[in-house]
mmCIF file of the N, C-alpha and C atoms, coordinates in Angstrom:
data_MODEL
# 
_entry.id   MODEL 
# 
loop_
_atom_site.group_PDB 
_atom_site.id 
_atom_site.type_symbol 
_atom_site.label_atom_id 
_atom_site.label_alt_id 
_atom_site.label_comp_id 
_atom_site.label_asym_id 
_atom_site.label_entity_id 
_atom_site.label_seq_id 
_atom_site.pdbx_PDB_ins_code 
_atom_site.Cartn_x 
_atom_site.Cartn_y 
_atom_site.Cartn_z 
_atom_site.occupancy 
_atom_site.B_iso_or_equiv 
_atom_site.pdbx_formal_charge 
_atom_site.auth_seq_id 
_atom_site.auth_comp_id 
_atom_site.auth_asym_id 
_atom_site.auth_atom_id 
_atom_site.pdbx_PDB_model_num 
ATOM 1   N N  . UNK A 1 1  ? 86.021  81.171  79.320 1.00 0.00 ? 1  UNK A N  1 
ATOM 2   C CA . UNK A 1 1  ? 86.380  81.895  80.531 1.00 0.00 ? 1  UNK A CA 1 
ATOM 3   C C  . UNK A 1 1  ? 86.410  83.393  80.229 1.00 0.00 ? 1  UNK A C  1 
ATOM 4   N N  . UNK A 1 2  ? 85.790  84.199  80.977 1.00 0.00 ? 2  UNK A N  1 
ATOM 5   C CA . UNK A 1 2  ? 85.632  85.586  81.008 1.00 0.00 ? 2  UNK A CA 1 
ATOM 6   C C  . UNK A 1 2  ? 86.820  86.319  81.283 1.00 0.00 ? 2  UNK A C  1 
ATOM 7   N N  . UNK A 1 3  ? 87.164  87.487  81.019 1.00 0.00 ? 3  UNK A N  1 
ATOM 8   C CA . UNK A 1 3  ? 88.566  88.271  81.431 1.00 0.00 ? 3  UNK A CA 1 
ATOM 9   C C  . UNK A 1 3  ? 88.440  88.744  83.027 1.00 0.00 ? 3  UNK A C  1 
ATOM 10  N N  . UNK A 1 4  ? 88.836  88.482  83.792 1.00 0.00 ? 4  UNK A N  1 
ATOM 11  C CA . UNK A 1 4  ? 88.957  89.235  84.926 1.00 0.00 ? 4  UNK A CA 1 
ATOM 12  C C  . UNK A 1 4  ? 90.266  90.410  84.956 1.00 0.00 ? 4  UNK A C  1 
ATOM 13  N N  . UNK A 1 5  ? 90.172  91.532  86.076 1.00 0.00 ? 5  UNK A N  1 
ATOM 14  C CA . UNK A 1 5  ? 91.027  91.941  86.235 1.00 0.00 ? 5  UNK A CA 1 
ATOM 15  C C  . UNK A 1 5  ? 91.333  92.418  87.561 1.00 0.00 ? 5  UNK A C  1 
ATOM 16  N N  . UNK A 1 6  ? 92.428  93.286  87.995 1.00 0.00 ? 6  UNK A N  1 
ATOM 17  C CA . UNK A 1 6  ? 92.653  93.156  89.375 1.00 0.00 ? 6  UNK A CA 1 
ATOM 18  C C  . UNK A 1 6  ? 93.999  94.626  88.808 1.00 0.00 ? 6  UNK A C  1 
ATOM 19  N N  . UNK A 1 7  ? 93.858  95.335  90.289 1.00 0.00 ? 7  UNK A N  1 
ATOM 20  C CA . UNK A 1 7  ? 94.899  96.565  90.158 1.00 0.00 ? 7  UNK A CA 1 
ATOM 21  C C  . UNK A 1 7  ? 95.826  96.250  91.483 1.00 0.00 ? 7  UNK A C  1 
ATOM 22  N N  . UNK A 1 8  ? 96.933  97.107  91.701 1.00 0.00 ? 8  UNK A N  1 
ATOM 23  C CA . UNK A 1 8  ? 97.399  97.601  92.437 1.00 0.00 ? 8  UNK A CA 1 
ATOM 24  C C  . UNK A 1 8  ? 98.120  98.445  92.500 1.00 0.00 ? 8  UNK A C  1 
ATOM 25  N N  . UNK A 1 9  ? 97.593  99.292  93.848 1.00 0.00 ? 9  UNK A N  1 
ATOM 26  C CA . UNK A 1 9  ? 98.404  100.550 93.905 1.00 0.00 ? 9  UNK A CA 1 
ATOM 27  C C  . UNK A 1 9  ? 99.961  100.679 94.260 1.00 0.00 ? 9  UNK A C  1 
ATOM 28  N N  . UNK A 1 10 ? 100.465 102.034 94.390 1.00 0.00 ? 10 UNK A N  1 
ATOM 29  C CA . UNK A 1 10 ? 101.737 102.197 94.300 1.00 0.00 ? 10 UNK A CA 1 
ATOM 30  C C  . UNK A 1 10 ? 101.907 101.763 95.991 1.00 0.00 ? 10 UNK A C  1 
ATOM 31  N N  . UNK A 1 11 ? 101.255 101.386 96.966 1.00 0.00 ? 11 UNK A N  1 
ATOM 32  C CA . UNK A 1 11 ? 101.434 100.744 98.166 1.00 0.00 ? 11 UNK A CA 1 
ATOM 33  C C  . UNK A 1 11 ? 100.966 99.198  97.986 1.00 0.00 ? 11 UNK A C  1 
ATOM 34  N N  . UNK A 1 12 ? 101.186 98.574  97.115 1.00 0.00 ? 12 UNK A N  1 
ATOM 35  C CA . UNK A 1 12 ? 101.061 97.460  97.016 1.00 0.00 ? 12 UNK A CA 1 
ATOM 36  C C  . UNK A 1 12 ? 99.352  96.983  97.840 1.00 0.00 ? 12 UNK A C  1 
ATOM 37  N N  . UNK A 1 13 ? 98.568  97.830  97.931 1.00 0.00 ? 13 UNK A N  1 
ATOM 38  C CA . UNK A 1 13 ? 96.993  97.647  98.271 1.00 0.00 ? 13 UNK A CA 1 
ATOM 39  C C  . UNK A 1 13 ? 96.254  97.334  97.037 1.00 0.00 ? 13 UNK A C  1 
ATOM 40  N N  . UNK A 1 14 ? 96.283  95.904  96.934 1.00 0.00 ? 14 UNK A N  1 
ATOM 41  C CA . UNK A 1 14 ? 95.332  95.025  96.044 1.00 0.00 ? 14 UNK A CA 1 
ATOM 42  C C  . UNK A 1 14 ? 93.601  94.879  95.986 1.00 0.00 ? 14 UNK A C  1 
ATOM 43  N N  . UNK A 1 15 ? 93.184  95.299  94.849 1.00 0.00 ? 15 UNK A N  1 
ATOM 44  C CA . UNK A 1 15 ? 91.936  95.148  94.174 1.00 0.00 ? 15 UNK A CA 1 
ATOM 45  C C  . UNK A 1 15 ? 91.239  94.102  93.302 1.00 0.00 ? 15 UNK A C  1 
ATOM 46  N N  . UNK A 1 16 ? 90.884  93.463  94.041 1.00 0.00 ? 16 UNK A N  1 
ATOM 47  C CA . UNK A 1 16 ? 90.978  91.957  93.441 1.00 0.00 ? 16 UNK A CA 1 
ATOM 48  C C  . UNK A 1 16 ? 89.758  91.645  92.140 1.00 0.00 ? 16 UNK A C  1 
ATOM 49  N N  . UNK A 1 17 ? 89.312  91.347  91.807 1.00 0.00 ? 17 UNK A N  1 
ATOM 50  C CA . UNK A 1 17 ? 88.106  90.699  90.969 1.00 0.00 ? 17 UNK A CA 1 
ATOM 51  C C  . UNK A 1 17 ? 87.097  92.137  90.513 1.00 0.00 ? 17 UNK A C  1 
ATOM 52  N N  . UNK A 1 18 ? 87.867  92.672  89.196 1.00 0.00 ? 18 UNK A N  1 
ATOM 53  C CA . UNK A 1 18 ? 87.496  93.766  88.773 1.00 0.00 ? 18 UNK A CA 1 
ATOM 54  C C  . UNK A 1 18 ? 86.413  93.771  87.787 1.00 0.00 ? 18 UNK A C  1 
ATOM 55  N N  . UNK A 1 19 ? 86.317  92.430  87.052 1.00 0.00 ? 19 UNK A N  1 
ATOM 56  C CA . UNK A 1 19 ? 85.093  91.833  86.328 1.00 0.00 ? 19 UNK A CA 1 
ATOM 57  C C  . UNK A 1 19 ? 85.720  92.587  84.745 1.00 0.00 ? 19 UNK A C  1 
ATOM 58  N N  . UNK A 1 20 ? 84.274  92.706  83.973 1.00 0.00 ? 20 UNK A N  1 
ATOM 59  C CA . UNK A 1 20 ? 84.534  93.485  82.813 1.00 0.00 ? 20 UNK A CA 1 
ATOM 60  C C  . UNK A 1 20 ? 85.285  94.855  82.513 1.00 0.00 ? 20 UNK A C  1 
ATOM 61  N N  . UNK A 1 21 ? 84.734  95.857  82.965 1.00 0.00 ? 21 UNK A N  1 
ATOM 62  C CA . UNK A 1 21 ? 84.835  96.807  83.064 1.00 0.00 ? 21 UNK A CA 1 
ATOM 63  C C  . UNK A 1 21 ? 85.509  97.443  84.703 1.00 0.00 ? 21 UNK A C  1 
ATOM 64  N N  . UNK A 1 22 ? 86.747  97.332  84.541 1.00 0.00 ? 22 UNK A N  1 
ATOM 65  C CA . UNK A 1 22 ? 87.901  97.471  85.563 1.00 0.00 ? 22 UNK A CA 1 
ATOM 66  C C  . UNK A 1 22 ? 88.085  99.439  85.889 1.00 0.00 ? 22 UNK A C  1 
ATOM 67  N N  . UNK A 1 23 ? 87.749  100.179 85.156 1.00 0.00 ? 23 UNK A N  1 
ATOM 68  C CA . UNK A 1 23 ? 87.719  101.415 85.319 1.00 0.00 ? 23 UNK A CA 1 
ATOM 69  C C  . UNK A 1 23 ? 86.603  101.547 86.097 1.00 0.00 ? 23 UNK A C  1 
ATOM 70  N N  . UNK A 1 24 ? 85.625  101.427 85.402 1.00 0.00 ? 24 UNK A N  1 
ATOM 71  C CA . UNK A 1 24 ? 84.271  101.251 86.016 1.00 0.00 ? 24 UNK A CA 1 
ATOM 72  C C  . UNK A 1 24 ? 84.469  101.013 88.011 1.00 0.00 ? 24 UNK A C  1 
ATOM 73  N N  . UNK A 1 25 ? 84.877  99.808  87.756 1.00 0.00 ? 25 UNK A N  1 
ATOM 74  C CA . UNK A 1 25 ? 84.438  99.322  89.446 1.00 0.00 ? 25 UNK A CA 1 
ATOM 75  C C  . UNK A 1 25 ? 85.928  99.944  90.171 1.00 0.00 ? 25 UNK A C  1 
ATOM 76  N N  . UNK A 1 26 ? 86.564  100.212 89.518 1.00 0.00 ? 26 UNK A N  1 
ATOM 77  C CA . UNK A 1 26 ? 87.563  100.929 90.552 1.00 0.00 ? 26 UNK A CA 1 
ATOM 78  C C  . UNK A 1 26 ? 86.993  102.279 91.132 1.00 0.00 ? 26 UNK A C  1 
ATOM 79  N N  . UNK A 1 27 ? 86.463  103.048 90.043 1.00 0.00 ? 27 UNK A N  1 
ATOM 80  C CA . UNK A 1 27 ? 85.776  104.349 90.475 1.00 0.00 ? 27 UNK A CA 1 
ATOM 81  C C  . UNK A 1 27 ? 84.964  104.377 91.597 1.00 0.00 ? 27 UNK A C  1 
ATOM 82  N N  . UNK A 1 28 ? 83.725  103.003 91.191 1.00 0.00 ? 28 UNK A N  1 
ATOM 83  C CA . UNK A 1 28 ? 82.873  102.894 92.399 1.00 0.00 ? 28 UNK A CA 1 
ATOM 84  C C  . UNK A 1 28 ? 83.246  102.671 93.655 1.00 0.00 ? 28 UNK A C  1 
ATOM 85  N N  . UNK A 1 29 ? 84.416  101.649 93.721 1.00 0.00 ? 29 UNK A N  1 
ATOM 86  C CA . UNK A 1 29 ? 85.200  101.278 95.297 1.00 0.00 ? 29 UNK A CA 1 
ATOM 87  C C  . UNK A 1 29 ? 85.591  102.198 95.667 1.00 0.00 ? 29 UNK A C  1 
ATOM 88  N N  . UNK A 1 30 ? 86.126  103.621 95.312 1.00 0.00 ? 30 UNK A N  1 
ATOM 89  C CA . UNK A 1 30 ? 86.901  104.261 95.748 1.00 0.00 ? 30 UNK A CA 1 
ATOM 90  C C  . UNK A 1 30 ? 86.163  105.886 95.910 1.00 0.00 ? 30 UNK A C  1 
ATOM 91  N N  . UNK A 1 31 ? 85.004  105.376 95.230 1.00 0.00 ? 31 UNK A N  1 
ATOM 92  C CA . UNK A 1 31 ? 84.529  106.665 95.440 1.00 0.00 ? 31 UNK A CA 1 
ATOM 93  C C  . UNK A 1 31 ? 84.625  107.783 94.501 1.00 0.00 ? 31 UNK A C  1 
ATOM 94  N N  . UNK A 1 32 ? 84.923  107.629 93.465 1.00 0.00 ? 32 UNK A N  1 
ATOM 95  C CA . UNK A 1 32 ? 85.137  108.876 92.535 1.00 0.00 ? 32 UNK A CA 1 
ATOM 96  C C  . UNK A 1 32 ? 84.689  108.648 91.017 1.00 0.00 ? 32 UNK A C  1 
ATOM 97  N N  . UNK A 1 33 ? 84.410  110.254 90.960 1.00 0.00 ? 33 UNK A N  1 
ATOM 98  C CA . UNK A 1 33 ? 84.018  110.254 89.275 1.00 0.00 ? 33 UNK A CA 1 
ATOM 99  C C  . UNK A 1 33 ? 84.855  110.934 88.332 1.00 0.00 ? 33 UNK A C  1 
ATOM 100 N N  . UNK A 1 34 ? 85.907  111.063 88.560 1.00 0.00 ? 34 UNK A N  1 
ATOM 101 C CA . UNK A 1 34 ? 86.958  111.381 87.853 1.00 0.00 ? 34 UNK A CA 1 
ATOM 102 C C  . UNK A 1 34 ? 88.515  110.205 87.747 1.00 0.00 ? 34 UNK A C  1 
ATOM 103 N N  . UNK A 1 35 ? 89.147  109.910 86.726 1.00 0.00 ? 35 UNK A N  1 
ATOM 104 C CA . UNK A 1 35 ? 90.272  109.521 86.666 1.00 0.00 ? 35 UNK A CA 1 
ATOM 105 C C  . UNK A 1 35 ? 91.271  109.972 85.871 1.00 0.00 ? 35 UNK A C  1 
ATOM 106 N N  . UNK A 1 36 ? 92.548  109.757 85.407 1.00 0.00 ? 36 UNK A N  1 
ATOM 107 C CA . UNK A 1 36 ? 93.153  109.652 84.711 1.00 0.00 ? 36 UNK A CA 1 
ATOM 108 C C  . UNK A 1 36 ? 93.670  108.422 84.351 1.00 0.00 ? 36 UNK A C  1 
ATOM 109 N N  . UNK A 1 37 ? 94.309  108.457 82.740 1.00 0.00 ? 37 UNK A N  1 
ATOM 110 C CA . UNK A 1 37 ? 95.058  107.280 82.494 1.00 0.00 ? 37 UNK A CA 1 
ATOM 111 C C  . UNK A 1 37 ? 96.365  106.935 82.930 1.00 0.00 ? 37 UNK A C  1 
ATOM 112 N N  . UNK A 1 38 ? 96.721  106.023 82.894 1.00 0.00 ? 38 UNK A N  1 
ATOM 113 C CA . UNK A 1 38 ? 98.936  105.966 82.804 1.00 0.00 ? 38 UNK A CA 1 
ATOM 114 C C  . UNK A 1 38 ? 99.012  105.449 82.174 1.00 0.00 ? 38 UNK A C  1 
ATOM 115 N N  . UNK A 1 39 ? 100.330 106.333 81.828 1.00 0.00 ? 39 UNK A N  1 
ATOM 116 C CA . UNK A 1 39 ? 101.124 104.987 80.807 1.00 0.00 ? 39 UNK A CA 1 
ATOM 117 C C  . UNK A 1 39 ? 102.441 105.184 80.943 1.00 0.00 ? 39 UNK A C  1 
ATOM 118 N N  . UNK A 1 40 ? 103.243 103.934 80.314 1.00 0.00 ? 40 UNK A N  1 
ATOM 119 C CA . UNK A 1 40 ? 104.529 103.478 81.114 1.00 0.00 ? 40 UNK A CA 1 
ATOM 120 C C  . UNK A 1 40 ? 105.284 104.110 79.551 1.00 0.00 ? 40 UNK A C  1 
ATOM 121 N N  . UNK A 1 41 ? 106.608 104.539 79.084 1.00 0.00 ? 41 UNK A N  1 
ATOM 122 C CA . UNK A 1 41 ? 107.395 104.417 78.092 1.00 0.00 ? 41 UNK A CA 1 
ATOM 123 C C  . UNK A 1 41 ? 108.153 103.555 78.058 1.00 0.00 ? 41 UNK A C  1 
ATOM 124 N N  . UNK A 1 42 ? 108.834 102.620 77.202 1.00 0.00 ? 42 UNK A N  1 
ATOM 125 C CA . UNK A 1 42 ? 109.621 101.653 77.292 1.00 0.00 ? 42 UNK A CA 1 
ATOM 126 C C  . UNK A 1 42 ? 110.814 102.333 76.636 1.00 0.00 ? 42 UNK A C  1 
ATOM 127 N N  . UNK A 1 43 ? 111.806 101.959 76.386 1.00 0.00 ? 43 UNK A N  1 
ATOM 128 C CA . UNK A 1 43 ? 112.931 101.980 75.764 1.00 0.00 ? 43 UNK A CA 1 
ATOM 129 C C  . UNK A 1 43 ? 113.575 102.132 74.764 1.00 0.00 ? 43 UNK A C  1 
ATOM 130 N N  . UNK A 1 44 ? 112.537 101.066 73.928 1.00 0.00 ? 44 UNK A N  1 
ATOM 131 C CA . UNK A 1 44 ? 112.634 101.562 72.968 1.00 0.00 ? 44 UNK A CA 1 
ATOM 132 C C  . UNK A 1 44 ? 111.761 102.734 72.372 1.00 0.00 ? 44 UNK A C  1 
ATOM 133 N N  . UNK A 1 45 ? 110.992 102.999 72.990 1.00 0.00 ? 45 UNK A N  1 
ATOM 134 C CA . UNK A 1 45 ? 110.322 104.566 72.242 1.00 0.00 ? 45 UNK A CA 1 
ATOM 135 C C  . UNK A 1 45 ? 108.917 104.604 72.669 1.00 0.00 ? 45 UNK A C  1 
ATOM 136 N N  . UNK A 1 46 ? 108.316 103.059 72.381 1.00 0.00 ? 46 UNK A N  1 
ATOM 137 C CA . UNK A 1 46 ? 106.713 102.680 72.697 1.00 0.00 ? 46 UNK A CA 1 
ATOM 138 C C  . UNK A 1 46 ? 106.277 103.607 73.655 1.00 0.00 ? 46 UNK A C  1 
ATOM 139 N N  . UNK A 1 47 ? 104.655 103.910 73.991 1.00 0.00 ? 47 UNK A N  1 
ATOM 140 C CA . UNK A 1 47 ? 104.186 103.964 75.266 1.00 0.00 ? 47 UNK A CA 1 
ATOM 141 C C  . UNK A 1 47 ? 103.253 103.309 75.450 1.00 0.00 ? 47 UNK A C  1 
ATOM 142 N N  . UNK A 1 48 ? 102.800 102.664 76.659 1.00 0.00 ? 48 UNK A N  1 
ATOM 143 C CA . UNK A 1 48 ? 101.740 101.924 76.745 1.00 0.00 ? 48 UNK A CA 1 
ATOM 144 C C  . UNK A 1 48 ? 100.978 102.182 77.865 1.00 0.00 ? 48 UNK A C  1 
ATOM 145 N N  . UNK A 1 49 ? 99.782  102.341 77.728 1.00 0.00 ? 49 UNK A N  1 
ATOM 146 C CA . UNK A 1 49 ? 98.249  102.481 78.817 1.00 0.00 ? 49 UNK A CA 1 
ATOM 147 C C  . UNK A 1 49 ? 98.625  101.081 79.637 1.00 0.00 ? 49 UNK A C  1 
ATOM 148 N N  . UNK A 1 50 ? 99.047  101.755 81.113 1.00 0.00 ? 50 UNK A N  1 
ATOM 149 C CA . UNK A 1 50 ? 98.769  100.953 81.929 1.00 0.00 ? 50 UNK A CA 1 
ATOM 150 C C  . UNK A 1 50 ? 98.255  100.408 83.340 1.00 0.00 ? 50 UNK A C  1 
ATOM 151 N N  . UNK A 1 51 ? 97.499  101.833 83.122 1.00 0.00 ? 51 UNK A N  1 
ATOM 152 C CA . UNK A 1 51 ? 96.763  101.655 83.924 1.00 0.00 ? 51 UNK A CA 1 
ATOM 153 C C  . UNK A 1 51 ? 95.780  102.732 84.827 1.00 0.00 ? 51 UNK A C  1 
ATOM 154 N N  . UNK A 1 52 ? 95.551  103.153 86.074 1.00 0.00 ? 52 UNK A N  1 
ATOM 155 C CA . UNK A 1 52 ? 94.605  104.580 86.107 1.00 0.00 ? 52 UNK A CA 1 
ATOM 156 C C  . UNK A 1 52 ? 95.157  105.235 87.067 1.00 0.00 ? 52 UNK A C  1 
ATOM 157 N N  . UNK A 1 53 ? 94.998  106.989 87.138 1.00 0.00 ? 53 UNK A N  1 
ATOM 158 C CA . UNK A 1 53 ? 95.325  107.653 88.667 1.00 0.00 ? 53 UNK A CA 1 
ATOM 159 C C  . UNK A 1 53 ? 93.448  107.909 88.672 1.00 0.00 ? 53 UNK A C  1 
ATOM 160 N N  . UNK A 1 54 ? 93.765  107.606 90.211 1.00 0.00 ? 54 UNK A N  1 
ATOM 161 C CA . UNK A 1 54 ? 92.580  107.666 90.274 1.00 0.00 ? 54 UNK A CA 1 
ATOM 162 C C  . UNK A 1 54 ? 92.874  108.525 92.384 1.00 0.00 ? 54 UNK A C  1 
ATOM 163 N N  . UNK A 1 55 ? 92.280  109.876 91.965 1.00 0.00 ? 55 UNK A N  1 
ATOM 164 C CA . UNK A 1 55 ? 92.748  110.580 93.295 1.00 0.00 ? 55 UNK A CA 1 
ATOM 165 C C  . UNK A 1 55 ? 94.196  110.574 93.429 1.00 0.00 ? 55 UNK A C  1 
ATOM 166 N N  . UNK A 1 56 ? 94.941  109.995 94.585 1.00 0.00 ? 56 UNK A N  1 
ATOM 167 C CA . UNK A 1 56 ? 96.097  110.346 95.156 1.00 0.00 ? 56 UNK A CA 1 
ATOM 168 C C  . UNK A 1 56 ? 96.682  108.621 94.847 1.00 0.00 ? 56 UNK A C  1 
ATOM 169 N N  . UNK A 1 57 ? 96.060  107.715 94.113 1.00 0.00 ? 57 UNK A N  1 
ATOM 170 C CA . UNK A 1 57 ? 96.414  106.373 93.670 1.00 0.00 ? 57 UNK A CA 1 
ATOM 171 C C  . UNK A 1 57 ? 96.611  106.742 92.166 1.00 0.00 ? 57 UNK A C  1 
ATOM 172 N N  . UNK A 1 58 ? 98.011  105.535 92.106 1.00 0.00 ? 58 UNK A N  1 
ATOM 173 C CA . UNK A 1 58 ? 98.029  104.979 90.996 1.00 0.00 ? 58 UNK A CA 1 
ATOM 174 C C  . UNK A 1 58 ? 97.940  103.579 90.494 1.00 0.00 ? 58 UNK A C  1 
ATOM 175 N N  . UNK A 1 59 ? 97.035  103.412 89.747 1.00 0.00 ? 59 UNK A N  1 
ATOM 176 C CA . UNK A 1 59 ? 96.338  101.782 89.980 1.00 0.00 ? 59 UNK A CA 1 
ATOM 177 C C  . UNK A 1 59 ? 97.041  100.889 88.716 1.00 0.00 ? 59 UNK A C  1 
ATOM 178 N N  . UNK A 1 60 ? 98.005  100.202 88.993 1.00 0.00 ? 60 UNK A N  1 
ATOM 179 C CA . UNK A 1 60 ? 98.633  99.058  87.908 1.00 0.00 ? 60 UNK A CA 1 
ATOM 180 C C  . UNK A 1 60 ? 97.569  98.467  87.518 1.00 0.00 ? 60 UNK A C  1 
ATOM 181 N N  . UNK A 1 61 ? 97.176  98.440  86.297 1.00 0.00 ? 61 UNK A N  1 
ATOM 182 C CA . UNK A 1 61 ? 96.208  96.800  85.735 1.00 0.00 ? 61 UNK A CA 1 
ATOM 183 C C  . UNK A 1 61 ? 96.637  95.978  85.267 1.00 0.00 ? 61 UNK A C  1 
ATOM 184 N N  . UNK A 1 62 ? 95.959  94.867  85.960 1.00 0.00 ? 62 UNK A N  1 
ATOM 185 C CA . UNK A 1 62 ? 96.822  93.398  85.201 1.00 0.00 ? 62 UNK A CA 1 
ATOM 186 C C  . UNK A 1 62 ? 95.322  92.473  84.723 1.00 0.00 ? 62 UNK A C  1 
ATOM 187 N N  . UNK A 1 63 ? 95.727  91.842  83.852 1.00 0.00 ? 63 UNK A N  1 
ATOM 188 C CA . UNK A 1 63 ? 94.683  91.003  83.332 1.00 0.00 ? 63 UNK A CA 1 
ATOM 189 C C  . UNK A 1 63 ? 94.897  89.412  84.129 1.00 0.00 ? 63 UNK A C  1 
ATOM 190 N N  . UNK A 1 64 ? 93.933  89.048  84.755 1.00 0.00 ? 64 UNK A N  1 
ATOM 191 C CA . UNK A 1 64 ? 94.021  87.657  85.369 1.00 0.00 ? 64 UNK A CA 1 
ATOM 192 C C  . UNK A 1 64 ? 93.738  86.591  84.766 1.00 0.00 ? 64 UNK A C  1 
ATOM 193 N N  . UNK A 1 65 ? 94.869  85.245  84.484 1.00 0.00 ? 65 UNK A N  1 
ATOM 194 C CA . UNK A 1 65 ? 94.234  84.192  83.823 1.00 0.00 ? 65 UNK A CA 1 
ATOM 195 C C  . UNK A 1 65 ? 94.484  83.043  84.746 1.00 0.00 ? 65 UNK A C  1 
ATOM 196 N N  . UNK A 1 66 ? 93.667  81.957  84.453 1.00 0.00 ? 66 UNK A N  1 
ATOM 197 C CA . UNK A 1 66 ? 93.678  80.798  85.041 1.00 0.00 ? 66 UNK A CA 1 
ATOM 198 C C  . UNK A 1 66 ? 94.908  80.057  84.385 1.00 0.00 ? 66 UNK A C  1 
ATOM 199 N N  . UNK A 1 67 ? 95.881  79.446  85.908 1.00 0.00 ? 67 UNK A N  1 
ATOM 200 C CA . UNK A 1 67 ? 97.104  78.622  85.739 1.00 0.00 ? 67 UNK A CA 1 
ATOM 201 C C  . UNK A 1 67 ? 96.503  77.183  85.424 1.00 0.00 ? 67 UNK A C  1 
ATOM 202 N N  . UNK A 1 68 ? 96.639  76.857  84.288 1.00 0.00 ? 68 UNK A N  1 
ATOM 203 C CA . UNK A 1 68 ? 96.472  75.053  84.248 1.00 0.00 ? 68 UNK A CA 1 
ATOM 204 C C  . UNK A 1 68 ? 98.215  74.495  83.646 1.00 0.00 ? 68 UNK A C  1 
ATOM 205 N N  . UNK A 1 69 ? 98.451  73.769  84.080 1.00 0.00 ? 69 UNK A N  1 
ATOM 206 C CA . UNK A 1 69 ? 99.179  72.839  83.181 1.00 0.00 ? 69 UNK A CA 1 
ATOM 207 C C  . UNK A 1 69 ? 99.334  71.752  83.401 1.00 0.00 ? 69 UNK A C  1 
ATOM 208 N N  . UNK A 1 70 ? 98.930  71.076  82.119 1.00 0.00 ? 70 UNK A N  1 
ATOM 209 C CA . UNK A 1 70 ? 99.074  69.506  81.943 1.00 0.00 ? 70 UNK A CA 1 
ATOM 210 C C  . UNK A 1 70 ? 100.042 68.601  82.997 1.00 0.00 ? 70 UNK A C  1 
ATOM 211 N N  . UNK A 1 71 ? 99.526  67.515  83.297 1.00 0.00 ? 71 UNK A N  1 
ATOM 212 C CA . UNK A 1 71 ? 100.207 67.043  84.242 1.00 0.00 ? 71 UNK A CA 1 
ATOM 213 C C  . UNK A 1 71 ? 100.706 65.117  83.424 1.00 0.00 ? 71 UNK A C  1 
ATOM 214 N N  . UNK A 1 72 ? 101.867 65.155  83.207 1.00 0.00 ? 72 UNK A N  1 
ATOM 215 C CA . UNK A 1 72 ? 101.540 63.649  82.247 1.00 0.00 ? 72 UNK A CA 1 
ATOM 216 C C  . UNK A 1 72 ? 101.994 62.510  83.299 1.00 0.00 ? 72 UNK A C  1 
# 
């Protein structure tokens, strides 16, 4: 199974099926050739890339996986 991905902005306006390259096709939907990165700080000190400004959006990325579980 391939990685999909999917964003959403700070208005909860969902981007569904971002494929490989999730920077990539956000740019194209939206029209632009410029972005920036985000990233979140945690608490303990970390920071982490999570995701893009892209114009007057800020786009959460999440990685999508398929729910299975065993059924006995």
């Amino acid at each position: 199974m391939t990685k999909t991905f999917m964003a959403i902005d700070q208005n909860g306006f969902c981007f569904p099926d971002l494929g490989k390259h999730p920077r990539k096709e956000l740019m194209e939907r939206l029209g632009s050739k410029h972005c920036s990165k985000m990233f979140v700080d945690t608490k303990d000190g970390k920071t982490y890339h999570c995701g893009y400004v892209i114009g007057r959006l800020w786009l959460t990325l999440f990685e999508v996986s398929s729910f299975r579980k065993e059924v006995s």
